[in-house]
C-alpha positions as CSV (number, residue, x, y, z in Angstrom):
1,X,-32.0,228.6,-33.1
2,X,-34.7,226.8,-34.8
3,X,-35.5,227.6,-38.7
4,X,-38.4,230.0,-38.1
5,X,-36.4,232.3,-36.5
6,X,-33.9,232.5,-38.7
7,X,-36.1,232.8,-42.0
8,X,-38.0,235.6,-40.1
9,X,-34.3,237.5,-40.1
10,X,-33.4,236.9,-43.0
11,X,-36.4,237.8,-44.7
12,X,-36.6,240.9,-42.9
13,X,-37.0,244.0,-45.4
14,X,-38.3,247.8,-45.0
15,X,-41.3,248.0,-47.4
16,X,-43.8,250.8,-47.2
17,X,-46.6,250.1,-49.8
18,X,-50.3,252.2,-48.8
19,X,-52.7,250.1,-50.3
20,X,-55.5,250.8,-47.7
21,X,-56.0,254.1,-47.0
22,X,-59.0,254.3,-44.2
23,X,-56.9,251.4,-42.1
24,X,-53.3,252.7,-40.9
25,X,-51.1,250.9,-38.4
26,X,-48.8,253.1,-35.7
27,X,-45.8,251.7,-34.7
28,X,-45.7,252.1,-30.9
29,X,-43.0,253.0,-28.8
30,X,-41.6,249.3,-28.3
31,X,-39.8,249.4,-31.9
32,X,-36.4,248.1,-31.6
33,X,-37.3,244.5,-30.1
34,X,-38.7,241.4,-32.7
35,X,-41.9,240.8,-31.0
36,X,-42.7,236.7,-31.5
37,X,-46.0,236.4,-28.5
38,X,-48.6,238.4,-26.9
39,X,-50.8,237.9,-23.9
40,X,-53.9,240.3,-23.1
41,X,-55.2,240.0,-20.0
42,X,-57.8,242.7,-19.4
43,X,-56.7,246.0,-19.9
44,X,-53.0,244.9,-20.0
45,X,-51.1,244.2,-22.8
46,X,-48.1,241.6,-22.8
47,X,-45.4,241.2,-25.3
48,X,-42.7,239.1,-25.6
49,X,-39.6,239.9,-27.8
50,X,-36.8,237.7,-29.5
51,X,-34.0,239.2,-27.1
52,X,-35.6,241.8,-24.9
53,X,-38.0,239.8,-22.4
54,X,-41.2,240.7,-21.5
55,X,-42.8,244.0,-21.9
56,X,-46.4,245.7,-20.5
57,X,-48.8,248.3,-22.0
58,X,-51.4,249.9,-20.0
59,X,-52.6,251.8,-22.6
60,X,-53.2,250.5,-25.6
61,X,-49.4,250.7,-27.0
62,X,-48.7,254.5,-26.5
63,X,-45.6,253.4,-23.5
64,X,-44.1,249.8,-22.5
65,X,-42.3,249.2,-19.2
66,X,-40.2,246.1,-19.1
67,X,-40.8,243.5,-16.9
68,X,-37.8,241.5,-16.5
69,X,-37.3,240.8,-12.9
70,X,-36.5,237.4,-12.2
71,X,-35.9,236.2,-15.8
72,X,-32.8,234.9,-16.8
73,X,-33.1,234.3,-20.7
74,X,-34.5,237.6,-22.5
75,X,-36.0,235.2,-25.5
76,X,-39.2,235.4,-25.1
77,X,-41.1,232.8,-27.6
78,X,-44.4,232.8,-25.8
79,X,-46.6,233.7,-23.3
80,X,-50.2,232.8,-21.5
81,X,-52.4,232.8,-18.7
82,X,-54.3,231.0,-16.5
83,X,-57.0,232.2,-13.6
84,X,-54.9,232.0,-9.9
85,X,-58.6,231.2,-8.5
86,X,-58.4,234.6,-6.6
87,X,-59.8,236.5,-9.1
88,X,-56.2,237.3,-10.7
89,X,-54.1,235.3,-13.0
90,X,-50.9,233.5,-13.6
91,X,-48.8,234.4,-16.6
92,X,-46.4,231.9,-18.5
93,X,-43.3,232.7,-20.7
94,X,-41.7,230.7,-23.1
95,X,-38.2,231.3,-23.8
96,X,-35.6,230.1,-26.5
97,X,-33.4,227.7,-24.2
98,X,-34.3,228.2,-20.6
99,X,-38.1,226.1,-20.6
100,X,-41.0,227.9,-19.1
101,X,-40.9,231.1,-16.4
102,X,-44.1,232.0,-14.5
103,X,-45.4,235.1,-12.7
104,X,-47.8,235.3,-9.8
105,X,-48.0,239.7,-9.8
106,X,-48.8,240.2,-13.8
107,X,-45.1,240.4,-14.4
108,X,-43.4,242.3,-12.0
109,X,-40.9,239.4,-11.2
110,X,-40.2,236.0,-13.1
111,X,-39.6,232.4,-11.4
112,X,-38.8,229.4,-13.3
113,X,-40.8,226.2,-13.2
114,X,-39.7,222.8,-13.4
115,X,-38.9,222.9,-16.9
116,X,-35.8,224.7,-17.6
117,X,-33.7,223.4,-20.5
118,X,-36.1,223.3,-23.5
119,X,-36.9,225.6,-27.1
120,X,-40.3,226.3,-26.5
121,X,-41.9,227.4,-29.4
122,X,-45.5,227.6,-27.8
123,X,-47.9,227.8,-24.7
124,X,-51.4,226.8,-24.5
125,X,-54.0,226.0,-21.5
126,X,-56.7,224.4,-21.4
127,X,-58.7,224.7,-18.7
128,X,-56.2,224.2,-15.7
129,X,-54.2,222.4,-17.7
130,X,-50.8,224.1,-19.3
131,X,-49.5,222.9,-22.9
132,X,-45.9,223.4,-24.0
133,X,-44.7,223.0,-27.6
134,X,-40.9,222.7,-28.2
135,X,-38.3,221.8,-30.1
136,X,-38.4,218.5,-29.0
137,X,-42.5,217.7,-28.5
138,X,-44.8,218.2,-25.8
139,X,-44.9,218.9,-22.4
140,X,-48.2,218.8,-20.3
141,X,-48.2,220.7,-16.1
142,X,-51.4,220.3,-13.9
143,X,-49.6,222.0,-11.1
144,X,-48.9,225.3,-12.6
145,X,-45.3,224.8,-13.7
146,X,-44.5,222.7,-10.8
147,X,-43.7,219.9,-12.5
148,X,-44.1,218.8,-16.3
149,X,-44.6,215.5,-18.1
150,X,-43.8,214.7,-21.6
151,X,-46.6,213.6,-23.8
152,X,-45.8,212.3,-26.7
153,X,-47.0,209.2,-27.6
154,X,-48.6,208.8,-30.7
155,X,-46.4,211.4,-32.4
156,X,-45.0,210.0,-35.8
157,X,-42.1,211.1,-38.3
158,X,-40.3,212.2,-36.1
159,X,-41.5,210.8,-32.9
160,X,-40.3,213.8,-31.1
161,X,-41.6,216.7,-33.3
162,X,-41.2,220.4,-33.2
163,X,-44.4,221.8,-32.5
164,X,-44.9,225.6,-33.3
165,X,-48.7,226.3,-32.3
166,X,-51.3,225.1,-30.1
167,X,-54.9,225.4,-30.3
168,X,-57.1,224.4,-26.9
169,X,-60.8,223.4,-28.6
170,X,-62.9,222.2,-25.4
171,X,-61.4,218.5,-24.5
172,X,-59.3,218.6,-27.6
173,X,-55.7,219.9,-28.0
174,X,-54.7,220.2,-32.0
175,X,-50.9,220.6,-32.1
176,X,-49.4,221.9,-35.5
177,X,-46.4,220.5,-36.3
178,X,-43.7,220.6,-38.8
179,X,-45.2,217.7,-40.6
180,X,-48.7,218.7,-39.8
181,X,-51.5,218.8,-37.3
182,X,-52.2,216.3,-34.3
183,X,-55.7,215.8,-32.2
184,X,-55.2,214.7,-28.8
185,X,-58.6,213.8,-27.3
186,X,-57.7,213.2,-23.6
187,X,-55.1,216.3,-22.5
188,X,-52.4,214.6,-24.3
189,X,-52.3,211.2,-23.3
190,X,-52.7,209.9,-27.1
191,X,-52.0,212.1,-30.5
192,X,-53.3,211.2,-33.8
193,X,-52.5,212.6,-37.1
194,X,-55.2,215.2,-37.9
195,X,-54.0,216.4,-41.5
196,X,-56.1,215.1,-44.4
197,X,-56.3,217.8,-46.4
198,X,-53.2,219.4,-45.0
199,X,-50.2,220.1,-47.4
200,X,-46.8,218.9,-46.4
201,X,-45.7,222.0,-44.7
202,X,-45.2,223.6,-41.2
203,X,-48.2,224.5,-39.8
204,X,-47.7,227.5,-38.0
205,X,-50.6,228.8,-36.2
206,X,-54.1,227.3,-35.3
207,X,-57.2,229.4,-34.3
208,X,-61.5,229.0,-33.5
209,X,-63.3,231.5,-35.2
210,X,-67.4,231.3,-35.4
211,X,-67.5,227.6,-36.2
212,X,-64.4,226.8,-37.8
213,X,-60.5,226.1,-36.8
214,X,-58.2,227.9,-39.2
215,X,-54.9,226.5,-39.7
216,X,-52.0,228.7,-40.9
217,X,-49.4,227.0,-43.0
218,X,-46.0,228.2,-45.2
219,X,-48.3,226.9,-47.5
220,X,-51.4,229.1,-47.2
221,X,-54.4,229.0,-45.0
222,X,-56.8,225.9,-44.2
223,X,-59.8,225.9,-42.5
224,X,-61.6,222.6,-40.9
225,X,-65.9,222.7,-40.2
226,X,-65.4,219.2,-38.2
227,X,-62.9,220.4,-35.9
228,X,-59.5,219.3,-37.1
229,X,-60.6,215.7,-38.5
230,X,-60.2,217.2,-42.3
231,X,-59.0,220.3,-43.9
232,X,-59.7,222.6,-47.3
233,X,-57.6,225.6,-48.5
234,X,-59.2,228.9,-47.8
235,X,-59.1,232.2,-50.1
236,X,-55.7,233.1,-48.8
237,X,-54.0,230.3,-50.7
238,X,-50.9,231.8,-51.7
239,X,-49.1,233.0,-48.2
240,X,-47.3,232.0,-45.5
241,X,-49.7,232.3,-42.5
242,X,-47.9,232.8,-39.1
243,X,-50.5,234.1,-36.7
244,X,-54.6,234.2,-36.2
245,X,-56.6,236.4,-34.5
246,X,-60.5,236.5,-34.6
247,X,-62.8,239.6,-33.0
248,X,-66.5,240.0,-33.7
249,X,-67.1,239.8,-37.6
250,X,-63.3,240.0,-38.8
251,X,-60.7,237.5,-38.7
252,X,-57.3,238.4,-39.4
253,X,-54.2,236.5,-41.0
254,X,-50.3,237.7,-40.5
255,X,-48.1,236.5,-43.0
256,X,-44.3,236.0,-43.3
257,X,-43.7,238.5,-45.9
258,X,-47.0,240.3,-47.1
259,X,-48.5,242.1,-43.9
260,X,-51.5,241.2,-42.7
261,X,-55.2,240.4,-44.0
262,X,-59.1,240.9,-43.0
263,X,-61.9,238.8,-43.7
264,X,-65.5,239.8,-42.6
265,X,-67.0,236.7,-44.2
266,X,-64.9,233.8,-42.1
267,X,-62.7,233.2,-44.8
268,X,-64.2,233.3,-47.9
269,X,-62.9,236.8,-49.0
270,X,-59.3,238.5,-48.0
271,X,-58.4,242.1,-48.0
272,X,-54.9,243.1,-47.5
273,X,-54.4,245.5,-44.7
274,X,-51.2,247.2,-44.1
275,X,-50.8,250.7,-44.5
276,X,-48.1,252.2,-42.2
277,X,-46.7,248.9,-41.7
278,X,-42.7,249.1,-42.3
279,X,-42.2,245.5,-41.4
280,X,-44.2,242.6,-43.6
281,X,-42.6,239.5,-41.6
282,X,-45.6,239.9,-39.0
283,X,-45.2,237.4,-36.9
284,X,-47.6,237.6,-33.9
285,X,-51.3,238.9,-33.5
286,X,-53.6,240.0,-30.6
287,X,-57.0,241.5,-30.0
288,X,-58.8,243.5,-27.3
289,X,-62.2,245.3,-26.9
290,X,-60.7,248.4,-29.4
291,X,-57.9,247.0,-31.4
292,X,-55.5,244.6,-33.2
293,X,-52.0,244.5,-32.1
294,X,-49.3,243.2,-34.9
295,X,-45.9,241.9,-33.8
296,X,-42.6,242.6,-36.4
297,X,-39.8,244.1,-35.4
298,X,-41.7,246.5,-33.1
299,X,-45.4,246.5,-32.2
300,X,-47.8,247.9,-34.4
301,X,-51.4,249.0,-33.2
302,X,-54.8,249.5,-35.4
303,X,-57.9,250.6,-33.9
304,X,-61.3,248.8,-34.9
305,X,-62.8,251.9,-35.7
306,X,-60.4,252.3,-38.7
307,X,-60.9,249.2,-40.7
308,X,-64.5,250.7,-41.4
309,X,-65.4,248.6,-44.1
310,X,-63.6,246.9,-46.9
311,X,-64.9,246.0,-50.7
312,X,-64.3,242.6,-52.0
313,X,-63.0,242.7,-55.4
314,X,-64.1,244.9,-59.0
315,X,-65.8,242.8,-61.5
316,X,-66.1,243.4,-64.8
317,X,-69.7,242.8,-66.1
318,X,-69.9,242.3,-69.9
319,X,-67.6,244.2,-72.8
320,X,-70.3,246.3,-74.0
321,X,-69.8,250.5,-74.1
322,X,-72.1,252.2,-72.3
323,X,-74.0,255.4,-73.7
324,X,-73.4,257.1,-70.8
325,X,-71.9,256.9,-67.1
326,X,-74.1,256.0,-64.2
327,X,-74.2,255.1,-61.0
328,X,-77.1,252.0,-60.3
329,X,-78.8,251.7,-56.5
330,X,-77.2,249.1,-54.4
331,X,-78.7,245.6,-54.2
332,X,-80.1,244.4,-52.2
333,X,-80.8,247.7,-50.0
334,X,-81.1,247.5,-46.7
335,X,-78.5,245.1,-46.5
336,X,-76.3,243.0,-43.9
337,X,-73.5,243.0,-44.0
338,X,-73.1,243.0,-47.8
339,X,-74.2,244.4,-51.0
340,X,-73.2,245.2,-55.1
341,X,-73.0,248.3,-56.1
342,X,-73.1,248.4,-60.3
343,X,-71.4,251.3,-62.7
344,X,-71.2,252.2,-66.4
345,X,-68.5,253.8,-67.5
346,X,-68.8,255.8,-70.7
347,X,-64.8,256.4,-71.9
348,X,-61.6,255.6,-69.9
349,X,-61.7,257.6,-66.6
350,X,-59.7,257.1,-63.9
351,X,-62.7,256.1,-61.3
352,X,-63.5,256.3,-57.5
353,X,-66.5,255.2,-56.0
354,X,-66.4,255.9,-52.3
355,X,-68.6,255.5,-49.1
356,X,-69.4,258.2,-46.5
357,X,-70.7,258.4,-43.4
358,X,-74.2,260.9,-42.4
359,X,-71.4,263.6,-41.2
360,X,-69.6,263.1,-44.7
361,X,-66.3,261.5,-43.2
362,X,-65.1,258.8,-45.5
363,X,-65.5,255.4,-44.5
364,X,-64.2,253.4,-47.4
365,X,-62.8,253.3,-51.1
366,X,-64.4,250.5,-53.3
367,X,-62.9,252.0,-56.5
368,X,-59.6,254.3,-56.9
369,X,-58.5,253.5,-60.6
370,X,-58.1,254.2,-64.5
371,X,-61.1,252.0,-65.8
372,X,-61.2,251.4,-69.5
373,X,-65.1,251.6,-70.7
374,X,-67.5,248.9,-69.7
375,X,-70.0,248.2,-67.1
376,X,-69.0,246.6,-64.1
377,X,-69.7,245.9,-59.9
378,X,-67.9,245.7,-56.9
379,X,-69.3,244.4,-53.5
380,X,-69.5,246.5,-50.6
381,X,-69.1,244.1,-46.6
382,X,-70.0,246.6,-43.5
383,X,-69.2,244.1,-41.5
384,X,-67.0,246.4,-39.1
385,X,-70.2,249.4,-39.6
386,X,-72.4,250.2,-37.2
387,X,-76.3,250.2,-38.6
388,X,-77.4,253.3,-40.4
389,X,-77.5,255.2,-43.2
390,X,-74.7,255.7,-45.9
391,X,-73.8,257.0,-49.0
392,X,-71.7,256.3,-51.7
393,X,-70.6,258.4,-54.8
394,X,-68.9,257.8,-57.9
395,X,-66.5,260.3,-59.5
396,X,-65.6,259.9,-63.3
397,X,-64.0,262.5,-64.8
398,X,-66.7,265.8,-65.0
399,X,-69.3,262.8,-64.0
400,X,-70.3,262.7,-60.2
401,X,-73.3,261.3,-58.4
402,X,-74.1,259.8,-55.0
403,X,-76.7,257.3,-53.5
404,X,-77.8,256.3,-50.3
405,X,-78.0,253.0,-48.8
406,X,-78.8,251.4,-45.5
407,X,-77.0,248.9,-43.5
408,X,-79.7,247.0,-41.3
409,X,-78.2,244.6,-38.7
């Protein structure tokens, strides 16, 4: 089975590391499968494991029910949809080694479709058109699964490439590759290389998110502003990206072997997230209307209304020593969705400036630390906040006090 897979075994390791204390993951019930795709289609969730087939949630994680019926390979590599023009839909699966199944009744029984012999690695549609990336290149159905049609021309070193993600982008395709990303500007008849910028490294996931598509590589993150024609590295630099998942003003990343990330500011800034995961080889993300679904070995679940708010790095100001410790007004105030919040401390103190809600529940920890003595500022993103007032307070030894501020959206 193809190299991904078995790097994501091999690599597998039990970590528990809380590093993020308002946002904690729950494994769900569906633990003992490596989840590798997800679908959400409404209110049900879809999830496809290495060697277990295809699995629903109803609600939100807390039980799965398999839903196996018809398939005849259990290795599920991916899964989508498209509308049945009845007001339902048709789902997809991907297997490793059997091609593409389909289901007409949201899962309740499997057929096969034409293609029946390939790796595929990915699923994508674009409009009624259905995209399958395999082991060896493309495959293109406008007859839901009926029939499929290899689409490969264009494709270079090798000509037949292994293509592990697949991003529709209105009549564009972008196809990430082994050796890069591919732009296909007419449902697949012609591909061009699509990679300036790009290092020389398996791209594994592509995503839209506000005005950009995000690329994640073993080689870190990229992010394109002209829709695939050139790429820059983002913030997250240093990690094997895997998956993308975008909802409302946060973005997330899953990486191999570190968990997964937020940003609230499209990239520029990352936050690890991943207290209560046990599993850091995430390899799979999804989103709903309340939460963010991680897939390991098992599928994890965070609500939205945990990742309250996240701050974006402690600065030190200058090496001065303050006469005294204190606690300065935010600026600016209002603010949206960000603003810096300076301190003075006096002596060494171990240090905590925290935000609270108008009920006094705690919404976020900027600072939690020994600070040697200096003066210094760390930026506060509600992104994920709803408008209204706040405080925050600063604890330093015998020294406490607590301000307001007020995020205006």
């Amino acid at each position: 089975m193809k190299q991904r897979l078995t790097a994501c075994l091999l690599f597998f390791s039990i970590i528990i590391f809380f590093n993020n204390s308002f946002a904690q993951w729950k494994l769900t019930p569906l633990y003992n499968q490596y989840i590798w795709s997800f679908a959400v289609v409404d209110t049900n969730i879809f999830a496809g494991s290495s060697g277990g087939g295809v699995y629903l949630s109803t609600n939100n994680g807390a039980s799965w029910t398999e839903m196996d019926s018809g398939l005849t390979n259990m290795g599920i590599s991916a899964l989508t949809y498209i509308p049945n023009g009845n007001g339902g839909v048709i789902l997809f699966a991907g297997t490793f080694g059997s091609g593409v199944f389909k289901s007409t009744n949201l899962g309740k029984s499997w057929d096969s479709t034409a293609m029946t012999k390939e790796d595929v690695w990915t699923l994508a549609v674009n409009g009624t058109n259905i995209f399958a990336g395999t082991q060896n290149g493309m495959y293109l159905s406008t007859n839901s699964g009926a029939s499929w049609t290899e689409i490969n021309s264009g494709f270079t070193n090798p000509a037949l490439p292994i293509v592990n993600t697949l991003l529709g982008n209105g009549q564009d395709i972008l196809a990430g590759t082994t050796t890069g990303v591919y732009l296909s500007t007419d449902n697949g008849t012609k591909w061009t290389s699509s990679s300036s910028g790009l290092p020389a490294a398996d791209v594994w996931a592509l995503s839209k998110y506000a005005s950009k598509i995000y690329a994640g590589t073993a080689s870190g993150l990229y992010e394109s502003t002209n829709n695939g024609s050139s790429w820059k590295s983002s913030a997250l630099n240093d990690q094997n990206v895997w998956a993308l998942a975008g909802k409302d003003t946060m973005l997330f990343a899953a990486t191999r072997d570190s968990g997964v990330y937020i940003s609230t500011d499209t990239g520029a800034a990352w936050i690890k997230i991943d207290s209560g995961l046990v599993s850091y080889n995430v390899t799979t993300l999804a989103v709903n209307d309340s939460n963010i679904f991680a897939g390991s070995l098992g599928v994890y679940v965070l609500p939205f209304n945990l990742i309250f708010a996240v701050p974006t790095g402690i600065k030190q100001i200058d090496n001065n020593i303050p006469k005294d410790f204190v606690l300065y007004q935010n600026y600016p105030n209002p603010f949206n969705p960000t603003t810096t919040i300076n301190f003075s401390v006096r002596k060494e103190s171990f240090v905590t400036v925290k935000v609270f809600n108008v009920l006094g529940s705690e919404v976020a920890t900027l600072v939690n630390e020994e600070k040697p003595s200096g003066n210094y500022k760390v930026q506060f993103n509600g992104g994920s906040l709803s408008s209204g007032i706040y405080f925050y307070r600063m604890s330093a030894g015998s020294f406490t006090d607590t301000k307001k501020l007020i995020l205006l959206k």
